[in-house]
TORGU-143060 format. One record per residue (C-alpha): residue number from 0; y, z, x. Coordinates in nm, 2 decimals. Layout:
residues N
   resi       py       pz       px
    NUM        Y        Z        X
...
***
This chain:
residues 447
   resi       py       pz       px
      0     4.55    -0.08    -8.33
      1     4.82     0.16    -8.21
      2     4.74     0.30    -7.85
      3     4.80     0.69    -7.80
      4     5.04     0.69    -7.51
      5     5.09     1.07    -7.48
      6     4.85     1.21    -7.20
      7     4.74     1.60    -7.35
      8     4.79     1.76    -6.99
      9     4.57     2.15    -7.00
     10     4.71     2.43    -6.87
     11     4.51     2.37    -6.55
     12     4.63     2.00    -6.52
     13     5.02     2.14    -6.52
     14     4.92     2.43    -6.24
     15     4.77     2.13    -6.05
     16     5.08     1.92    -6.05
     17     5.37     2.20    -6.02
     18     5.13     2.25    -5.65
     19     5.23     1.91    -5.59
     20     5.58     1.90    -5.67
     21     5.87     2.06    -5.51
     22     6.07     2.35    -5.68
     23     6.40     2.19    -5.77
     24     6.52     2.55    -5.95
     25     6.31     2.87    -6.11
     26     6.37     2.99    -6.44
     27     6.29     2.90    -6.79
     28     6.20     2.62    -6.73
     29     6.15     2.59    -6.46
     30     6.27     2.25    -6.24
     31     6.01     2.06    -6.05
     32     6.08     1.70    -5.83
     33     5.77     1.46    -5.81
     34     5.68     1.36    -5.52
     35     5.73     0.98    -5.53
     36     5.68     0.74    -5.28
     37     5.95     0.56    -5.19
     38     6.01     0.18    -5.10
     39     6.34    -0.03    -5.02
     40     6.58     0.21    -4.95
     41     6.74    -0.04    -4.75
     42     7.08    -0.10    -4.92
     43     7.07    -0.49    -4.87
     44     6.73    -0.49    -5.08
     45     6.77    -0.62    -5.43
     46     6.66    -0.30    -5.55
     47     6.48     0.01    -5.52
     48     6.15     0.15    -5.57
     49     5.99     0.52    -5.62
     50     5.62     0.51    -5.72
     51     5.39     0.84    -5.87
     52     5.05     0.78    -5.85
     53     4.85     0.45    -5.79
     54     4.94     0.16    -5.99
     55     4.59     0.04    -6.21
     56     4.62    -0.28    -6.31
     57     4.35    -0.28    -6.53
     58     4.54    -0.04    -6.78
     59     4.80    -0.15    -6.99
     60     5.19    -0.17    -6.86
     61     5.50    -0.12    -6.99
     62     5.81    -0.15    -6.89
     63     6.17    -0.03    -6.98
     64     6.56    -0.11    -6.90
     65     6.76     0.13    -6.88
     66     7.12     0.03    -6.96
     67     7.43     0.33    -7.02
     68     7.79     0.45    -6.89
     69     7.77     0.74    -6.66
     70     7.80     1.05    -6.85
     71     7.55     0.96    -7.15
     72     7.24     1.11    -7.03
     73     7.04     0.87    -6.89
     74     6.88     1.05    -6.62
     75     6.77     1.33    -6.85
     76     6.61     0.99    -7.12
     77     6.44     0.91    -6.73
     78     6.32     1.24    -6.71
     79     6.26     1.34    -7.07
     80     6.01     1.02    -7.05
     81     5.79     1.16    -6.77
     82     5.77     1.51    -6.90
     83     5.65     1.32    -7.28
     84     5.37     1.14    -7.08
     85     5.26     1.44    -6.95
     86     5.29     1.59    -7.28
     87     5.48     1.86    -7.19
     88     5.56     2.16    -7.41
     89     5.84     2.39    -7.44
     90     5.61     2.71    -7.39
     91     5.49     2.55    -7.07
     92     5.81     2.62    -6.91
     93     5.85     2.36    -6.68
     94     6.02     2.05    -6.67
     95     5.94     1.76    -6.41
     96     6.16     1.48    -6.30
     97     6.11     1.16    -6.10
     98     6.49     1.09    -6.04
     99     6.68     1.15    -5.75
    100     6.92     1.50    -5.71
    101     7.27     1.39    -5.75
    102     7.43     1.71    -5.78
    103     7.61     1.71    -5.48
    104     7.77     1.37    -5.49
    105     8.07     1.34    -5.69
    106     8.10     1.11    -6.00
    107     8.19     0.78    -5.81
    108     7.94     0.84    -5.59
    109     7.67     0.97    -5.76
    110     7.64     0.59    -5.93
    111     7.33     0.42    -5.85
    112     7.46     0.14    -5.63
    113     7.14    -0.08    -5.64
    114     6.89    -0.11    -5.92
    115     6.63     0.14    -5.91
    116     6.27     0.12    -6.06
    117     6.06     0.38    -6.11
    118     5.67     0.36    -6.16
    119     5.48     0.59    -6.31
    120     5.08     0.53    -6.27
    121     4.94     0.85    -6.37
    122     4.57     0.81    -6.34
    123     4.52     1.01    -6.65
    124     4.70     0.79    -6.88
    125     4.60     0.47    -7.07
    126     4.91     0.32    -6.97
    127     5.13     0.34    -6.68
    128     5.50     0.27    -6.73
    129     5.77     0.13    -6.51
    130     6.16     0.26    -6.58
    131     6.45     0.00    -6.42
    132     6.73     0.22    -6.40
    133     7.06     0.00    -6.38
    134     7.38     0.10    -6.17
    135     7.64     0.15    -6.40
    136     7.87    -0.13    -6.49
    137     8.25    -0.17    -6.45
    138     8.28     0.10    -6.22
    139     8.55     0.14    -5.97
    140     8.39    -0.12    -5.72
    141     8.47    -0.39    -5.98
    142     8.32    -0.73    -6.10
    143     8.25    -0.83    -5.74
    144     7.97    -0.54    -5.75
    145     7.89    -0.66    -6.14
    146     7.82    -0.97    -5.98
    147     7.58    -0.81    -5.74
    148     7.37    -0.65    -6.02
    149     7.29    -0.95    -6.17
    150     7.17    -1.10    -5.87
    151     6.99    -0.77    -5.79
    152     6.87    -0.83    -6.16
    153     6.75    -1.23    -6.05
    154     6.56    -1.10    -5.76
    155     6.36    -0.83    -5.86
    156     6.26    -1.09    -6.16
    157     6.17    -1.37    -5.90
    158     5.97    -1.14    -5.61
    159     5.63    -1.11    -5.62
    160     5.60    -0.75    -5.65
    161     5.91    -0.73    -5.89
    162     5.91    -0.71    -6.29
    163     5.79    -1.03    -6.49
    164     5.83    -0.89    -6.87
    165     6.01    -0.59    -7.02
    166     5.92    -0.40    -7.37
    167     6.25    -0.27    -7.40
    168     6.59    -0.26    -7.34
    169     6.76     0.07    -7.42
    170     7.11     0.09    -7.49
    171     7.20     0.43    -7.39
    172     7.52     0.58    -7.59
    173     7.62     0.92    -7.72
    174     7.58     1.00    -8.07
    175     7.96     1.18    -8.13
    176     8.09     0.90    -8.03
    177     8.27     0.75    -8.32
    178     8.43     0.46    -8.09
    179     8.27     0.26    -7.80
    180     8.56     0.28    -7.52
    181     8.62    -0.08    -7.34
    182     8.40     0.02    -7.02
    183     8.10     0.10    -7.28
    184     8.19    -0.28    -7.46
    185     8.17    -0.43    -7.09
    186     7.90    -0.26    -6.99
    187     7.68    -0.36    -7.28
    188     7.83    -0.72    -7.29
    189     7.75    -0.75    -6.93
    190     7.42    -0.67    -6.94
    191     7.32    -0.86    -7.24
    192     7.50    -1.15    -7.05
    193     7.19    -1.13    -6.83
    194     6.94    -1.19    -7.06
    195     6.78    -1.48    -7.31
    196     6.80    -1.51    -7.71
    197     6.49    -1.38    -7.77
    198     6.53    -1.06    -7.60
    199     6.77    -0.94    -7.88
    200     6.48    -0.80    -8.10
    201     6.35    -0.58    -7.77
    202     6.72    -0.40    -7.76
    203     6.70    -0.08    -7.87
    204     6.98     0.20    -7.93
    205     6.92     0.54    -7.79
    206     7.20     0.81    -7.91
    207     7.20     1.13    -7.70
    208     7.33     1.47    -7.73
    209     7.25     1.42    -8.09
    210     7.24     1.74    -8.33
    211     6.95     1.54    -8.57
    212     7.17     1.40    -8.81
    213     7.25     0.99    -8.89
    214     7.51     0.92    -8.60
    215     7.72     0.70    -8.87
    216     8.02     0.66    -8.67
    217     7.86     0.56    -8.33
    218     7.63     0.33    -8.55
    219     7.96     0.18    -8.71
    220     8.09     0.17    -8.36
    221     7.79    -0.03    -8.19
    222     7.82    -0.26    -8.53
    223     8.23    -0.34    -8.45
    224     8.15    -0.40    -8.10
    225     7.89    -0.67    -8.23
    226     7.62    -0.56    -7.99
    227     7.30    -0.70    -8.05
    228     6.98    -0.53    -8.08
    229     6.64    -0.50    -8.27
    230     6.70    -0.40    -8.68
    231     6.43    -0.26    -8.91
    232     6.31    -0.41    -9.23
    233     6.64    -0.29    -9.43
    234     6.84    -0.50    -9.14
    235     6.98    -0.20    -8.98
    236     6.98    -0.10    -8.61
    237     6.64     0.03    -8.47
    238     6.77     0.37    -8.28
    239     6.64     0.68    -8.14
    240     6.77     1.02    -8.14
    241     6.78     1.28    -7.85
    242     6.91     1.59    -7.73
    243     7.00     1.66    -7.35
    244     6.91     2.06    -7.36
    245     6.56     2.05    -7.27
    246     6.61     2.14    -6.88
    247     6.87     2.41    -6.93
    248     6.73     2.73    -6.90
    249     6.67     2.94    -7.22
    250     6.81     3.26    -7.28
    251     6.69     3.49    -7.62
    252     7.00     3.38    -7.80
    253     6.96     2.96    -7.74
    254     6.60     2.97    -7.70
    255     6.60     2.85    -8.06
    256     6.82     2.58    -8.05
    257     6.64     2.49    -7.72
    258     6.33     2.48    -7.92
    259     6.50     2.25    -8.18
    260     6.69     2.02    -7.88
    261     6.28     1.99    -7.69
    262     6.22     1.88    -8.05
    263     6.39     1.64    -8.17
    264     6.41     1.47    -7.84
    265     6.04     1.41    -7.79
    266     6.03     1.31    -8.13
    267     6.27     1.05    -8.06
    268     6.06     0.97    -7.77
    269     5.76     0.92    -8.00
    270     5.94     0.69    -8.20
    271     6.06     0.49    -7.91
    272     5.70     0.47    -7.79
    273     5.57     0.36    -8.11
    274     5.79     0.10    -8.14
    275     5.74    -0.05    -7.76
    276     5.31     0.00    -7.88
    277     5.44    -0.24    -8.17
    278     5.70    -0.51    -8.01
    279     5.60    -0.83    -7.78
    280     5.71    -0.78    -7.45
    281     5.94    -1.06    -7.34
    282     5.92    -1.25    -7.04
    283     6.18    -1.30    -6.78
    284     6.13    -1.64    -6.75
    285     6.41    -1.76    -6.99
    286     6.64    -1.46    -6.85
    287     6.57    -1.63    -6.49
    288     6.72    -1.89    -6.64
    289     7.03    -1.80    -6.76
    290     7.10    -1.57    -6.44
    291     7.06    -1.88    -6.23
    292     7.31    -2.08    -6.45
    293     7.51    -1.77    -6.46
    294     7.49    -1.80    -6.06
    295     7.51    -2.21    -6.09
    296     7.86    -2.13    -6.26
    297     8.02    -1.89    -6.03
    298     7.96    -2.14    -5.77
    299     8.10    -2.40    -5.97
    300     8.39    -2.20    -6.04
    301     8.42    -2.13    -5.73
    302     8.43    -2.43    -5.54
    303     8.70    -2.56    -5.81
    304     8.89    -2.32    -5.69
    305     8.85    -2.43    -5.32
    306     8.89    -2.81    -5.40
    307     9.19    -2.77    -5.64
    308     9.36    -2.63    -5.30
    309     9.26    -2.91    -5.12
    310     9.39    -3.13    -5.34
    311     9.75    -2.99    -5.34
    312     9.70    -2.98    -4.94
    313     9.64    -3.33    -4.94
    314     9.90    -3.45    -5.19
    315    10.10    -3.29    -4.97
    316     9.98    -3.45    -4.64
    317    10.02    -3.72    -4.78
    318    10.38    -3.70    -4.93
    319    10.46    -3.59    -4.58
    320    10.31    -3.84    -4.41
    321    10.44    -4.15    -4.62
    322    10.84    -3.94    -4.56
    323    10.73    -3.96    -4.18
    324    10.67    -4.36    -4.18
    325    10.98    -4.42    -4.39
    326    11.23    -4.22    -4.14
    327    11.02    -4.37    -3.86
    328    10.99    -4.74    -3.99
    329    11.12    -4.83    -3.71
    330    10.92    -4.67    -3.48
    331    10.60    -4.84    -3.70
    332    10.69    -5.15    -3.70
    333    10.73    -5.17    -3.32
    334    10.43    -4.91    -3.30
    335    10.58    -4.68    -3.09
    336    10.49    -4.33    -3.13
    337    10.66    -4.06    -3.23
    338    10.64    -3.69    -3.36
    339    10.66    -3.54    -3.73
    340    10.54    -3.23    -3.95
    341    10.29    -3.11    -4.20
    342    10.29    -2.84    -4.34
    343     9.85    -2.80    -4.43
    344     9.90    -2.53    -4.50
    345    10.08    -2.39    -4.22
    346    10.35    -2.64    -4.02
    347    10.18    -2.82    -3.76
    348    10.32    -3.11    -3.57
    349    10.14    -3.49    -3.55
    350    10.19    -3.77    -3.34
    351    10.15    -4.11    -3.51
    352     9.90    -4.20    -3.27
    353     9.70    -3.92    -3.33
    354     9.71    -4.00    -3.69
    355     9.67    -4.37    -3.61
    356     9.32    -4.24    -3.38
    357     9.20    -3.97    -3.68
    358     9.13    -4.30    -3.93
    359     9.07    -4.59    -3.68
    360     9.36    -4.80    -3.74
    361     9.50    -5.01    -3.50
    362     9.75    -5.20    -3.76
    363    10.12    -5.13    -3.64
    364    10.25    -5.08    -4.04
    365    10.12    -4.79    -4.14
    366    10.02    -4.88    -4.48
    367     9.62    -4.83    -4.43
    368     9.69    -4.48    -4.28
    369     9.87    -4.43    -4.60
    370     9.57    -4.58    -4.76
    371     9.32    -4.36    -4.61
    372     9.53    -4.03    -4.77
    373     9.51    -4.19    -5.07
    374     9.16    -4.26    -5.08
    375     9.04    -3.92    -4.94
    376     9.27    -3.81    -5.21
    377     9.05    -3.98    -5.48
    378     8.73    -3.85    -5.34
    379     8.88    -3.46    -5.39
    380     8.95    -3.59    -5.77
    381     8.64    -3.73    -5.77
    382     8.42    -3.41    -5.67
    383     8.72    -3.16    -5.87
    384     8.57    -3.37    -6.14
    385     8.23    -3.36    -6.10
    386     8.28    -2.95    -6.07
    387     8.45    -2.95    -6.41
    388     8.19    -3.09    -6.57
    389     7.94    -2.91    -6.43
    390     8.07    -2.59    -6.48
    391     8.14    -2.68    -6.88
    392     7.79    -2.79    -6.87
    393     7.66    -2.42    -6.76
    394     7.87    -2.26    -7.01
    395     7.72    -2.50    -7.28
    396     7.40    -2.45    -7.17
    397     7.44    -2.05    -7.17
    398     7.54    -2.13    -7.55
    399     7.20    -2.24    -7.61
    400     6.98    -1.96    -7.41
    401     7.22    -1.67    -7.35
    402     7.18    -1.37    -7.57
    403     7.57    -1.30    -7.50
    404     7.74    -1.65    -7.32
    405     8.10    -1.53    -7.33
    406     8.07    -1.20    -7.18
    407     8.38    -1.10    -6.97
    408     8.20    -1.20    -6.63
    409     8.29    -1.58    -6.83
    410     8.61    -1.52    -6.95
    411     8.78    -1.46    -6.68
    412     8.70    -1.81    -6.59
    413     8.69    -2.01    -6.92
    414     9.09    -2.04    -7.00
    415     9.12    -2.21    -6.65
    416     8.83    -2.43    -6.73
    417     8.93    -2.52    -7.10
    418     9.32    -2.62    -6.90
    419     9.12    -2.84    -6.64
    420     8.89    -3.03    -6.90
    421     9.24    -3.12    -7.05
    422     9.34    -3.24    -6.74
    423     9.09    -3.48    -6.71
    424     9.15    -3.64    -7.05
    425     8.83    -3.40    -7.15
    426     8.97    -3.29    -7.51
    427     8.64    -3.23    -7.69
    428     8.44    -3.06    -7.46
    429     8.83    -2.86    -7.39
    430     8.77    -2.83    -7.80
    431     8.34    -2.69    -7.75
    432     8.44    -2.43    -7.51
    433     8.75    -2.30    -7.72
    434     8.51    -2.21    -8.01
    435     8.23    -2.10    -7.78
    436     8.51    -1.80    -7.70
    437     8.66    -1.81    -8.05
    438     8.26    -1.71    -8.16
    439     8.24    -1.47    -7.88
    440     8.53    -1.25    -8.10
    441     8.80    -1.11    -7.86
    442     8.95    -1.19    -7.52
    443     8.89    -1.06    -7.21
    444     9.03    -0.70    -7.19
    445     9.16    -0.49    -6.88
    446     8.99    -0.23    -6.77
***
């Protein structure tokens, strides 16, 4: 049985809450704020959170990602949500949002830095409905901050009080687009990155500034860019369409394009409601997982990196060191001491006794200090190695439970890791990840 999500607010039940709200700007309509309670505005929380109303959990819950380059209208979908809920109508000339004012930050700065979840408990409805509104990907702060959602992402999954399922992801993009541009491929390859297979039937497309018609081209675009997302019985992307008019105030010659733009969005809204009445929410559970091998693998990655440098250090340590004992042979053989450079990284001068004292050897030739290189040498190999094949082991496993594995977080790491896996005689599993990216369809781009 389908649940009616829309809340038919009276006349007296809109008076009521503009008393409680704060005028953002008069006119027609006019602009009310919510007043929200706000937690975790500390900027070293994972995320953040703005609550209206009480949270009932004996009523049902929903909840919805929010996912879209800066620009697209996200904020308005935010808003144009809570206004539906309320049930809203273009004569009641208002308008009610639950985001934050950003019109005095510039662009850069007016991107969310951290994740930001709004609830929406209002007591009236038979649902309440929590938004996660995601800081826009590939922005001028780089991967490094990319990185950080995700993590952000991990740790509102994991906290007590975070979010455990979600009804929907919503792919934000404009409808006259007729080409997604490489920020708008990254973006939505990042964040399907984040989560498992079976969130691809949740993924939903949500074209704004729309004038009512089939967006072919953006569709065409979406279906080149091979993003994934839910399809209807004829195999074709599930989408929405909206407008982004219905807070600009009216004047008598727009008021009926208004009209048409309050419309059409709120139909699009019904639709998008309807379907997350109808889909299985999908836990986070298998998305925890492939965030923590996402995490697993940058740490990998990373300390390959660190151990490939100690390796060349101590090859040459130890290339230096045996050059020392052969110019001083000598000096060895009568175990005298003397002084000699190396250069790890930076020049430093040794003593042979101090080198003699640093492994405990007492025998006058040499050879077992040269011996201890070499075996500390072996046990870098041994743990470069080990990180090899633990980082082609995430990758694989992301191949099996990622709804994107190759996203471009990966690939700026997967050439490296393909060349070290032929280093170590690894030609097969060199082979697996080459056609894990071949699958994935084109190499990393440049922002």
């Amino acid at each position: 049985m389908t649940i009616i999500i829309v809340v038919f607010f009276t006349l007296q039940d809109i008076n009521d809450l503009i008393k409680e709200s704060i005028l953002i700007k008069d006119g027609n309509p006019a602009r009310y704020r919510l007043i929200k309670k706000t937690d975790n505005l500390d900027q070293s929380k994972p995320y953040r959170k703005m609550t209206f109303g009480e949270r009932d959990t004996s009523k049902l819950h929903k909840t919805i990602l929010i996912v879209g380059e800066t620009g697209t209208g996200k904020t308005t979908l935010i808003n144009a949500m809570i206004n539906y809920m309320l049930d809203v109508q273009r004569e009641d000339k208002v308008w009610f949002e639950i985001t934050d004012d950003q019109s005095d930050r510039s662009q850069v700065h007016s991107q969310t830095s951290s994740i930001t979840v709004y609830g929406f408990y209002l007591q009236e409805s038979p649902i309440h409905l929590t938004i996660i509104d995601t800081p826009v990907y590939g922005d001028t702060r780089g991967v490094e901050k990319d990185k950080e959602i995700a993590e952000s992402l991990l740790r509102l999954s994991e906290s007590a009080e975070g979010v455990h399922e979600v009804h929907a992801v919503c792919l934000v993009i404009n409808a006259t687009q007729t080409k997604l541009s490489d920020r708008q491929i990254y973006i939505f390859d990042a964040v399907q990155s984040l989560f498992g297979r079976d969130t691809a039937e949740n993924i939903v497309l949500l074209f704004t500034h729309s004038d009512g018609a089939r967006p072919k081209d953006a569709l065409t675009a979406v279906k080149e860019a091979k993003v994934k997302c839910a399809v209807n019985d004829k195999n074709q992307p599930v989408f929405f369409l909206f407008d982004n008019c219905q807070s600009e105030a009216a004047d008598e010659d727009h008021e009926q394009r208004l009209d048409q733009s309050w419309n059409r969005s709120f139909r699009g809204m019904a639709g998008l409601f309807k379907f997350i009445d109808s889909i299985k929410p999908k836990s986070l559970k298998m998305t925890q997982d492939v965030l923590q091998k996402r995490k697993q693998l940058e740490a990998n990655i990373s300390n390959l990196q660190s151990r490939v440098q100690m390796i060349e250090l101590k090859k040459n340590e130890l290339k230096q060191t045996q050059e020392a004992l052969k110019q001083n042979k000598k000096d060895v053989e009568e175990n005298n001491d003397f002084e000699y450079e190396v250069e790890v990284p930076y020049k430093e001068k040794r003593t042979y006794e101090e080198l003699k004292k640093k492994y405990n050897d007492k025998i006058s030739d040499g050879v077992s200090v040269v011996k201890k290189l070499e075996e500390e040498l072996q046990e870098l190999e041994k743990a470069k190695l080990k990180l090899v094949m633990d980082a082609f082991h995430c990758v694989d496993s992301l191949e099996m439970i990622a709804l994107n594995t190759v996203s471009l977080f990966t690939l700026q790491h997967i050439d490296d890791l393909i060349e070290k896996l032929k280093e170590i005689n690894e030609s097969e599993k060199a082979k697996t990840l080459e056609e894990i990216k071949k699958k994935a369809g084109r190499e990393k781009k440049e922002l």
